[in-house]
N, CA, C and O atoms as a Tinker XYZ file with bonds, in Angstrom:
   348  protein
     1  N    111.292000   98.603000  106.812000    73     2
     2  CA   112.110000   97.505000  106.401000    64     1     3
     3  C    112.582000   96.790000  107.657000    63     2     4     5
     4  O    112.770000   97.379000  108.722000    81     3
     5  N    112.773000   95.402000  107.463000    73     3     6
     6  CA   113.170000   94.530000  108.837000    64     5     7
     7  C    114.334000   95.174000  109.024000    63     6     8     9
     8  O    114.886000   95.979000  108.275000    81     7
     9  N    114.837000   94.566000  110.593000    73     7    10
    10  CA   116.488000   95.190000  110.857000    64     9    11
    11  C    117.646000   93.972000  110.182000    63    10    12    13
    12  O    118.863000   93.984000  110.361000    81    11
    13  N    116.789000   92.880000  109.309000    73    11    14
    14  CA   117.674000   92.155000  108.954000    64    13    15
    15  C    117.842000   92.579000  107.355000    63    14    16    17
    16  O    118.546000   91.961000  106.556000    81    15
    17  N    116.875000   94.024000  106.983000    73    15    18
    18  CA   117.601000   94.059000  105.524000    64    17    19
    19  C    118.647000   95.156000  105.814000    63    18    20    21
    20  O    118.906000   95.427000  106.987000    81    19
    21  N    119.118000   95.652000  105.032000    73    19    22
    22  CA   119.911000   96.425000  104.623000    64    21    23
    23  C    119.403000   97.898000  104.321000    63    22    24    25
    24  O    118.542000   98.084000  103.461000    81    23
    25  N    119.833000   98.708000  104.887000    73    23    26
    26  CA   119.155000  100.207000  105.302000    64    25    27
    27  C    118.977000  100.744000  103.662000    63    26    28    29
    28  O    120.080000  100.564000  103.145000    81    27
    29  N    118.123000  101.271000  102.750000    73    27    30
    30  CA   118.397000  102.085000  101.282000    64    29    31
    31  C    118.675000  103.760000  102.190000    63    30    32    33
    32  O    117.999000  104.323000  103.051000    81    31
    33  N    119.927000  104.132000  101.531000    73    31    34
    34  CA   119.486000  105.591000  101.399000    64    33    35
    35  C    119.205000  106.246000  100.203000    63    34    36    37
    36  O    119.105000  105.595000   99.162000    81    35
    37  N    119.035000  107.728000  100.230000    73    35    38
    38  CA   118.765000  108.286000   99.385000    64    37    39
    39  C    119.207000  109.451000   99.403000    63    38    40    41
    40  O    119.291000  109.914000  100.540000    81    39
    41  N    119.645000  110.368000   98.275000    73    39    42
    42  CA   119.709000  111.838000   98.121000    64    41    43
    43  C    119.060000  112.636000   97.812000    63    42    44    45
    44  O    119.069000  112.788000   96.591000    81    43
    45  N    118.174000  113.571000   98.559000    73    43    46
    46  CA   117.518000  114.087000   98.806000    64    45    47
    47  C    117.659000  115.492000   97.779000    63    46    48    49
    48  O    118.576000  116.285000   97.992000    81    47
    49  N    116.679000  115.725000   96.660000    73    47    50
    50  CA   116.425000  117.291000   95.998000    64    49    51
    51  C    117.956000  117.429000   94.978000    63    50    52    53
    52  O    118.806000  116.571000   94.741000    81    51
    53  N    117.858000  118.911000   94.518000    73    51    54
    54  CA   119.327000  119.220000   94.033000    64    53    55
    55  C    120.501000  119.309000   94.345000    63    54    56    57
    56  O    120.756000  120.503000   94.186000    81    55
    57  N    121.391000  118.809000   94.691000    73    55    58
    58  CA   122.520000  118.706000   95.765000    64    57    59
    59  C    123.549000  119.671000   95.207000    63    58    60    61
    60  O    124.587000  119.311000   95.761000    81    59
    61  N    123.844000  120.712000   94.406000    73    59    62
    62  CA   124.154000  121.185000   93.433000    64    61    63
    63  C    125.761000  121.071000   93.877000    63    62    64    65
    64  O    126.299000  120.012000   93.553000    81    63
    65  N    126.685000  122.167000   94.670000    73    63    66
    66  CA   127.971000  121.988000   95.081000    64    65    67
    67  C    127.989000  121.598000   96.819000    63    66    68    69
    68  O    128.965000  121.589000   97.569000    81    67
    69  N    126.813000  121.347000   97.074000    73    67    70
    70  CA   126.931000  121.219000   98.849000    64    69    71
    71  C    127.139000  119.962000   99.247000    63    70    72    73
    72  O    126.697000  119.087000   98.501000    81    71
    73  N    127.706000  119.628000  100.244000    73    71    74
    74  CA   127.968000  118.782000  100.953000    64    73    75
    75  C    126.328000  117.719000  101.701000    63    74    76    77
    76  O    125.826000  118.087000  102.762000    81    75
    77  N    125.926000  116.850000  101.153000    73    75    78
    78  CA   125.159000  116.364000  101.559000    64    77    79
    79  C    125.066000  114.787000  102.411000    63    78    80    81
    80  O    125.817000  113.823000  102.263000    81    79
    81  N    124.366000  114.869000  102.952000    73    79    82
    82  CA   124.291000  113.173000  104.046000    64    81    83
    83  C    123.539000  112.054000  103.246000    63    82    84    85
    84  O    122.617000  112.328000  104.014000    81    83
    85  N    123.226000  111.435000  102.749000    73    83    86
    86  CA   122.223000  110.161000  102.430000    64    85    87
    87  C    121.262000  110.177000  104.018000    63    86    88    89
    88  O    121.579000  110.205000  105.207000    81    87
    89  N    120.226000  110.150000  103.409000    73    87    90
    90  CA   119.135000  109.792000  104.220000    64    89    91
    91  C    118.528000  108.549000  104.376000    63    90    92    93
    92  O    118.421000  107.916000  103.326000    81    91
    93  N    118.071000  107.981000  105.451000    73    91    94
    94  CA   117.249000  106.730000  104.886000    64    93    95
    95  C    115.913000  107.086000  103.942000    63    94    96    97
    96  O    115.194000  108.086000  103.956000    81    95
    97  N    115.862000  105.926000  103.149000    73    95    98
    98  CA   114.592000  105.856000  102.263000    64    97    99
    99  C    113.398000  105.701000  103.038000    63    98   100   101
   100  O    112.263000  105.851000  102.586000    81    99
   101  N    113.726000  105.353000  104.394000    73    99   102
   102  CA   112.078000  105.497000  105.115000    64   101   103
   103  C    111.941000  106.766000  105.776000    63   102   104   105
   104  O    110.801000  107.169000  106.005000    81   103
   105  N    112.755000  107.331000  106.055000    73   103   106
   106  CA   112.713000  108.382000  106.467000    64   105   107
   107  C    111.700000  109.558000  105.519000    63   106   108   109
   108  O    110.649000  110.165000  105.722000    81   107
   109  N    112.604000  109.466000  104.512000    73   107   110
   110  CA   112.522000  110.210000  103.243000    64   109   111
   111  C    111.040000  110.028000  102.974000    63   110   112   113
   112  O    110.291000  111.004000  102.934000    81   111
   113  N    110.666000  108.945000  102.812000    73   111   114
   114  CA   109.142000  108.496000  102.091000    64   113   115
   115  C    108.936000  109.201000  103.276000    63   114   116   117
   116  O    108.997000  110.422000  103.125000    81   115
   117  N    108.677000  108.754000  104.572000    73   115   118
   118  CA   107.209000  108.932000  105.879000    64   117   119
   119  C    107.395000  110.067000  106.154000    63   118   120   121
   120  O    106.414000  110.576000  106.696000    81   119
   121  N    108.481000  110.910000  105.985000    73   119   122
   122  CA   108.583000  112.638000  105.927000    64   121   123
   123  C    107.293000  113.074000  104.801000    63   122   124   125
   124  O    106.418000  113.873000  105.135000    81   123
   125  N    107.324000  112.482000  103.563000    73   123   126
   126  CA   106.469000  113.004000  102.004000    64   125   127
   127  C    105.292000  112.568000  102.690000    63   126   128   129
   128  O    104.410000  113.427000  102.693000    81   127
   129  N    105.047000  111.656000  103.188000    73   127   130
   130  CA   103.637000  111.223000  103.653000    64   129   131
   131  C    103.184000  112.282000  104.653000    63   130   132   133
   132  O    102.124000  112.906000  104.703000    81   131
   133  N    103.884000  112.308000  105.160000    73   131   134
   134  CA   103.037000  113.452000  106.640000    64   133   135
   135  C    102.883000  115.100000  106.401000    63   134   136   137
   136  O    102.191000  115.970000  106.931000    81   135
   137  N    103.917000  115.084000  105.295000    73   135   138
   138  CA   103.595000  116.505000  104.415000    64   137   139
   139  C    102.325000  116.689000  103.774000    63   138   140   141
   140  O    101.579000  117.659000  103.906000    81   139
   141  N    102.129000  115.559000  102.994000    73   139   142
   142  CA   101.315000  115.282000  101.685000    64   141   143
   143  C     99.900000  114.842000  102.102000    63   142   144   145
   144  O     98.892000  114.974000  101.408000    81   143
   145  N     99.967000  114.296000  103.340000    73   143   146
   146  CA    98.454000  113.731000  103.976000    64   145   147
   147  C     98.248000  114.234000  104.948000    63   146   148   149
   148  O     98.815000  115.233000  105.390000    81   147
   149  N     97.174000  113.449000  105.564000    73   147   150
   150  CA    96.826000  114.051000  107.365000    64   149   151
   151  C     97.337000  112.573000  107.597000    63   150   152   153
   152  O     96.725000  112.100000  108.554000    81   151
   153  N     97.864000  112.050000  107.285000    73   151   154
   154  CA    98.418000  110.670000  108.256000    64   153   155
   155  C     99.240000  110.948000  109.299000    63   154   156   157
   156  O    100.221000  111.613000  108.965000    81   155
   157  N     99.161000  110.614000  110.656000    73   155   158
   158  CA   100.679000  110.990000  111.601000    64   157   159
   159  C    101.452000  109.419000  111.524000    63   158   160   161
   160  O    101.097000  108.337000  111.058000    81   159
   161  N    102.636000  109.880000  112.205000    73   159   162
   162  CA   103.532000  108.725000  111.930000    64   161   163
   163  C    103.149000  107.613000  112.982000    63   162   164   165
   164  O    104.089000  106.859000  113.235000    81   163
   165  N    101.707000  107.285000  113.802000    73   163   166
   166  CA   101.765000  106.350000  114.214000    64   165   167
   167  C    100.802000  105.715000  113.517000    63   166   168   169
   168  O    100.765000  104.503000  113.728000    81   167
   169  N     99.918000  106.190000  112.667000    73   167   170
   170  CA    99.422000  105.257000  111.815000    64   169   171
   171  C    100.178000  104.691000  110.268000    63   170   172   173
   172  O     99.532000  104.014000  109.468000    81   171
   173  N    101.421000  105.039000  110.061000    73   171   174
   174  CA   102.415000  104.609000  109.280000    64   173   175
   175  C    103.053000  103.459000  109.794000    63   174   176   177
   176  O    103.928000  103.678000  110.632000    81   175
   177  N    102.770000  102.029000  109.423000    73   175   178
   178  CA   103.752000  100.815000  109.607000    64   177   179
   179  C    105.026000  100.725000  108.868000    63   178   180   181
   180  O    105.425000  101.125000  107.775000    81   179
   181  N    105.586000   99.974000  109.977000    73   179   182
   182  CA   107.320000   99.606000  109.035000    64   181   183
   183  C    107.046000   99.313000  107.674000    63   182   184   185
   184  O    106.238000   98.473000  107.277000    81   183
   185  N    107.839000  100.131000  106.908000    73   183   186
   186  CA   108.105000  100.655000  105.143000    64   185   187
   187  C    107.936000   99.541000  104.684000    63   186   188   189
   188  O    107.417000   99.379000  103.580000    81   187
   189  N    108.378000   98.469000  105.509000    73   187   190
   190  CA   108.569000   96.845000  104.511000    64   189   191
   191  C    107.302000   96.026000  104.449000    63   190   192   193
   192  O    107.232000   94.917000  103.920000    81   191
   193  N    106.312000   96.662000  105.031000    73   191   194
   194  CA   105.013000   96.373000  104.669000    64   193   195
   195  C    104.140000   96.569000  103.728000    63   194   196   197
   196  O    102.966000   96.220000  103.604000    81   195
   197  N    105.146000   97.414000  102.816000    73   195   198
   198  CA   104.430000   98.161000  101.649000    64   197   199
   199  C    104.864000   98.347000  100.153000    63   198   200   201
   200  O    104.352000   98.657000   99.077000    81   199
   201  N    106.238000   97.944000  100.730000    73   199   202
   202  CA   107.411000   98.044000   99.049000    64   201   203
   203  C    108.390000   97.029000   99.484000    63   202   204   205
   204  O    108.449000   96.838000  100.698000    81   203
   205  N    109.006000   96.486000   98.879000    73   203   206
   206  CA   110.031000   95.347000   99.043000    64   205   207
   207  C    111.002000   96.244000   98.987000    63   206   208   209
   208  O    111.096000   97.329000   98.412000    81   207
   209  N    111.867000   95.497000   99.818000    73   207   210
   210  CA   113.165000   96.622000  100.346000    64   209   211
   211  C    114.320000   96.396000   98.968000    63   210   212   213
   212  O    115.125000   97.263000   98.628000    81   211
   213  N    114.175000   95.028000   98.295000    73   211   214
   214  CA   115.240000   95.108000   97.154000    64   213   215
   215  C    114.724000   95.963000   95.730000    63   214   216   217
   216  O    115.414000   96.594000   94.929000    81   215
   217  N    113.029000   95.690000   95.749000    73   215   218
   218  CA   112.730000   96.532000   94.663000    64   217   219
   219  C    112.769000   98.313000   94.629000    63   218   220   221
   220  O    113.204000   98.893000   93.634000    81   219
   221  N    112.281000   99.033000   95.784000    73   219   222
   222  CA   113.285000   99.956000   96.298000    64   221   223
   223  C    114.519000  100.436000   96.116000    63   222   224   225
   224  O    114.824000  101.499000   95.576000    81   223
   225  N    115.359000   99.469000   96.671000    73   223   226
   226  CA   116.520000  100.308000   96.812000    64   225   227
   227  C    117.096000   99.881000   94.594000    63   226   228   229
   228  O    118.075000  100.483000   94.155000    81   227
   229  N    116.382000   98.972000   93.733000    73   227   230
   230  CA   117.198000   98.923000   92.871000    64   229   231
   231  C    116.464000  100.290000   91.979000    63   230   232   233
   232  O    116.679000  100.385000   90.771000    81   231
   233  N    115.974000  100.865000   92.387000    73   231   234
   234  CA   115.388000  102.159000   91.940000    64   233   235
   235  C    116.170000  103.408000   92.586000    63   234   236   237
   236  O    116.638000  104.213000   91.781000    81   235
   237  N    116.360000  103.655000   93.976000    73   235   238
   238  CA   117.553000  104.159000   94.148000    64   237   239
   239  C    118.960000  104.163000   93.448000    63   238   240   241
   240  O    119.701000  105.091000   93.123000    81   239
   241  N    119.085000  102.528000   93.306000    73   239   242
   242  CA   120.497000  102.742000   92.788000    64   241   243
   243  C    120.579000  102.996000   91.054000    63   242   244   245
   244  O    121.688000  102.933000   90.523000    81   243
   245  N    119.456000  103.258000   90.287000    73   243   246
   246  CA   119.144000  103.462000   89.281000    64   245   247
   247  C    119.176000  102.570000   88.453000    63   246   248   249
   248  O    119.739000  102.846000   87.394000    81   247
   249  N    118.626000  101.264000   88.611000    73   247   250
   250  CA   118.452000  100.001000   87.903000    64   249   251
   251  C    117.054000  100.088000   87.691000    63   250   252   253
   252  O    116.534000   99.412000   86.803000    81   251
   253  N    116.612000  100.592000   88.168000    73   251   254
   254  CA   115.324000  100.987000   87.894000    64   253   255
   255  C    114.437000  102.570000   87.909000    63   254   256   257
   256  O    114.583000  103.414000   88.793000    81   255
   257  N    113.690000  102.681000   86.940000    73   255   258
   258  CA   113.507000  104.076000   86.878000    64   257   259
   259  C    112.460000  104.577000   87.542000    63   258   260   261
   260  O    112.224000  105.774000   87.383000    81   259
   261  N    111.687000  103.863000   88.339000    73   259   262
   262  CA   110.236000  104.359000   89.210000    64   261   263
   263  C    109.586000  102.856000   90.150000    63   262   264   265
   264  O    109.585000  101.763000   89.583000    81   263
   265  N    109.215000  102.963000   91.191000    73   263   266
   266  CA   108.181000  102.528000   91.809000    64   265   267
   267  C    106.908000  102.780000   92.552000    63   266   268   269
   268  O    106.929000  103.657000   93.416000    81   267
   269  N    106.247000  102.385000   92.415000    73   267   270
   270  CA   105.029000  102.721000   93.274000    64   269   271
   271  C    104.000000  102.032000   93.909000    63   270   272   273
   272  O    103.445000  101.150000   93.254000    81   271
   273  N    103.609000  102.260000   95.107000    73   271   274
   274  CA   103.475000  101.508000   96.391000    64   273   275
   275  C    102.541000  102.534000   96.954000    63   274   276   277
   276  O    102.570000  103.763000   97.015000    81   275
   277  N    101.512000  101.399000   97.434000    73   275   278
   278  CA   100.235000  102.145000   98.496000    64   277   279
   279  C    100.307000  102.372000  100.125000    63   278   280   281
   280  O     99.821000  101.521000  100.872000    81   279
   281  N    100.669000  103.056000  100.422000    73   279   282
   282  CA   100.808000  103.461000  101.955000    64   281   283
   283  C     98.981000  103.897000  102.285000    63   282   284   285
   284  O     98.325000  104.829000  101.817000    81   283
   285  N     98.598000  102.889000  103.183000    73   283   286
   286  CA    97.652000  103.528000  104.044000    64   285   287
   287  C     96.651000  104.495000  103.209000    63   286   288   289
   288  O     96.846000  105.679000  103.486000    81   287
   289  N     95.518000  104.252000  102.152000    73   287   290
   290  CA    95.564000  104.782000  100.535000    64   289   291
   291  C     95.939000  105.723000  100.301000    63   290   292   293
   292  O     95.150000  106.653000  100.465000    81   291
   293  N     97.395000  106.068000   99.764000    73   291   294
   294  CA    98.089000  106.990000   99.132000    64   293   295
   295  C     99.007000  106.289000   98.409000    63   294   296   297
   296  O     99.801000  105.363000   98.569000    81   295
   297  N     98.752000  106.801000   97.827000    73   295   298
   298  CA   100.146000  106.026000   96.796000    64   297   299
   299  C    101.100000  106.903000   96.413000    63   298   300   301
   300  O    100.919000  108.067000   96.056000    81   299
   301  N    102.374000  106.168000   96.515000    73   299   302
   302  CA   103.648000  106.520000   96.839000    64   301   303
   303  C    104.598000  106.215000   95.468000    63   302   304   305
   304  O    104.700000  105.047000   95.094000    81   303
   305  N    105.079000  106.967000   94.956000    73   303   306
   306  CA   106.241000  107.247000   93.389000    64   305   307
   307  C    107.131000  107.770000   94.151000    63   306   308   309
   308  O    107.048000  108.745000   94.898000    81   307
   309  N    108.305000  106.823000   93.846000    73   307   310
   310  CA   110.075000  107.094000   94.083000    64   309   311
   311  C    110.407000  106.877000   92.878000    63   310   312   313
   312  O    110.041000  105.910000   92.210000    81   311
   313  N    111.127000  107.771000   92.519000    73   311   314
   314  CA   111.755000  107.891000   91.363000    64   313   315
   315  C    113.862000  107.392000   91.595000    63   314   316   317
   316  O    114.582000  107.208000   92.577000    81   315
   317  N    114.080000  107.363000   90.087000    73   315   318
   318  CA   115.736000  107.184000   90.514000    64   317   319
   319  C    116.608000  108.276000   90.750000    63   318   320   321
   320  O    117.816000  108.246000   90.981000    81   319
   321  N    115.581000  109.573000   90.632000    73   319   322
   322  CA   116.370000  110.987000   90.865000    64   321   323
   323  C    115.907000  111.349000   92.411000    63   322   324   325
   324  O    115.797000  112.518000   92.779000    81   323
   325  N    115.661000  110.282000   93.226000    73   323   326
   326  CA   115.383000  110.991000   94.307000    64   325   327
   327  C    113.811000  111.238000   94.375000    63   326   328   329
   328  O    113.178000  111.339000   95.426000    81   327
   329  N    113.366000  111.307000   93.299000    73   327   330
   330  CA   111.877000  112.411000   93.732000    64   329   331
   331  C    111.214000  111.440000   94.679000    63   330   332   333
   332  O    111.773000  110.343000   94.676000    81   331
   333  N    110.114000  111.546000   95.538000    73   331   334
   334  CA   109.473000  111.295000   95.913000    64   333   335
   335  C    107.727000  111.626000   96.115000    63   334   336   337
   336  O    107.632000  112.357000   97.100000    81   335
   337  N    106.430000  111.359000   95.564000    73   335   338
   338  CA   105.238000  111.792000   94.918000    64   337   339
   339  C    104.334000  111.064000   96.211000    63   338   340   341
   340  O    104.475000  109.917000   96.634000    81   339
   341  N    103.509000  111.958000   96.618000    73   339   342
   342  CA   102.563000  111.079000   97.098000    64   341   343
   343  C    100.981000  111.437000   96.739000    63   342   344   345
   344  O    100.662000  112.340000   97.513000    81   343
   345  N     99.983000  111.134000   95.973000    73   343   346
   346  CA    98.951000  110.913000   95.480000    64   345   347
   347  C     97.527000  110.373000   96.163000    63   346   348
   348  O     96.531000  110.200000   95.460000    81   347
């Protein structure tokens, strides 16, 4: 995402009684990617090349219930619970 949008975070898994941080949403995604593929993070471009940073984050904030977006061919499902899928 440019440095002129606005950072999305996200909460990461079951947070059940613990104390947790918000993460960024690019973080979050290019972490699932480098798990999920053989991609390293220098063939990963800035996030905003691939998902619009408002359609994103209104899925975070649960205005929306799923998106999905092609990273480098993989395709990428964010859900509004956090999940994150890569395919």
């Amino acid at each position: 995402m440019d440095s002129d949008d606005s950072t999305v975070y996200m909460i990461r898994g079951d947070t059940g009684d613990e104390w947790v941080t918000p993460t960024p949403a690019e973080d979050v995604i290019v972490e699932s990617l480098l798990s999920a593929s053989e991609l390293t993070a220098a063939e990963i471009d800035d996030l905003g090349r691939y998902v619009d940073a408002d359609e994103l984050a209104a899925v975070v904030n649960g205005s929306d219930e799923a998106i999905t977006f092609a990273v480098e061919g993989y395709d990428v499902t964010v859900t509004s619970d956090g999940d994150v899928t890569v395919e």
